[in-house]
C-alpha atoms as one frame of an Amber mdcrd trajectory, in Angstrom:
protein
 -29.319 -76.760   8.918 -25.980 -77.358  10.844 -25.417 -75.454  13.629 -22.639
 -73.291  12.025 -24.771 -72.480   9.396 -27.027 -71.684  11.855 -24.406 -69.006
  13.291 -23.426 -67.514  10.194 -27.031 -66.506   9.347 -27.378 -65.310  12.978
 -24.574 -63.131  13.098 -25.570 -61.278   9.579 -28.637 -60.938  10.831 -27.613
 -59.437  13.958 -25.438 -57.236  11.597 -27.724 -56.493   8.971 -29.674 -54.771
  11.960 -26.707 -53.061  13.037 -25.314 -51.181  10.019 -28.828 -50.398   9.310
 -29.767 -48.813  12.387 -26.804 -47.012  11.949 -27.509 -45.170   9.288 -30.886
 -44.642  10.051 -32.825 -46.493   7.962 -35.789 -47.996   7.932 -36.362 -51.390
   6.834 -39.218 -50.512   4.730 -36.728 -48.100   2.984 -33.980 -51.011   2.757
 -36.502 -53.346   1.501 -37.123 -50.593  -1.285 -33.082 -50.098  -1.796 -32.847
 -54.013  -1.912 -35.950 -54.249  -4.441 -37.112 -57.458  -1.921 -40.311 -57.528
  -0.349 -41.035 -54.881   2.629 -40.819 -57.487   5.245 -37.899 -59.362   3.666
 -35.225 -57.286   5.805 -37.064 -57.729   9.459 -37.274 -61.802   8.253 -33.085
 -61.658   8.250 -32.683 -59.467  10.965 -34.831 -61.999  13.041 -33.153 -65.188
  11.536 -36.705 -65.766   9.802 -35.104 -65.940   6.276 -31.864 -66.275   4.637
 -30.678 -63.335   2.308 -28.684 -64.376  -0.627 -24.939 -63.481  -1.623 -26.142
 -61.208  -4.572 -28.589 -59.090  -1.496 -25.600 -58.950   0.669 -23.090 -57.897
  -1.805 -25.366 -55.056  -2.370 -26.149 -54.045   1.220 -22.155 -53.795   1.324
 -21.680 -51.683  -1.573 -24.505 -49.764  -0.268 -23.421 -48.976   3.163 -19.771
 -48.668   1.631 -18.229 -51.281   3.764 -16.051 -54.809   3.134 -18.638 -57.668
   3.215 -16.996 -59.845   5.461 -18.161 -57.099   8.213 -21.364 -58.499   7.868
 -19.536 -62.143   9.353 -17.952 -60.470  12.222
């Protein structure tokens, strides 16, 4: 994986975390929202895993935000 690749995962991670703890939720319950696995969400938040274009697009519709905040 090249090291901008590296960054971009990274930084949604890091964000992923962010809009989520923001709303209060847990990632059990985000998991659940997401229909992906219960650990699935701590996996991205800790760079562990990489979540896919369809997962994000939903975590932006969900938290009713643009998804290229989740690249910022």
């Amino acid at each position: 994986m090249s090291s901008l690749q590296e960054q971009v995962y990274k930084t949604i991670g890091k964000n992923v975390r962010k809009y989520r703890l923001a709303n209060n939720i847990s990632q059990e319950k985000l998991s659940e929202i997401l229909d992906v696995n219960s650990k699935f969400i701590g996996h991205v938040e800790r760079f562990e895993r990489y979540i896919s274009l369809k997962k994000l697009i939903e975590l932006a519709e969900y938290f009713d935000i643009p998804i290229k905040n989740f690249f910022e």
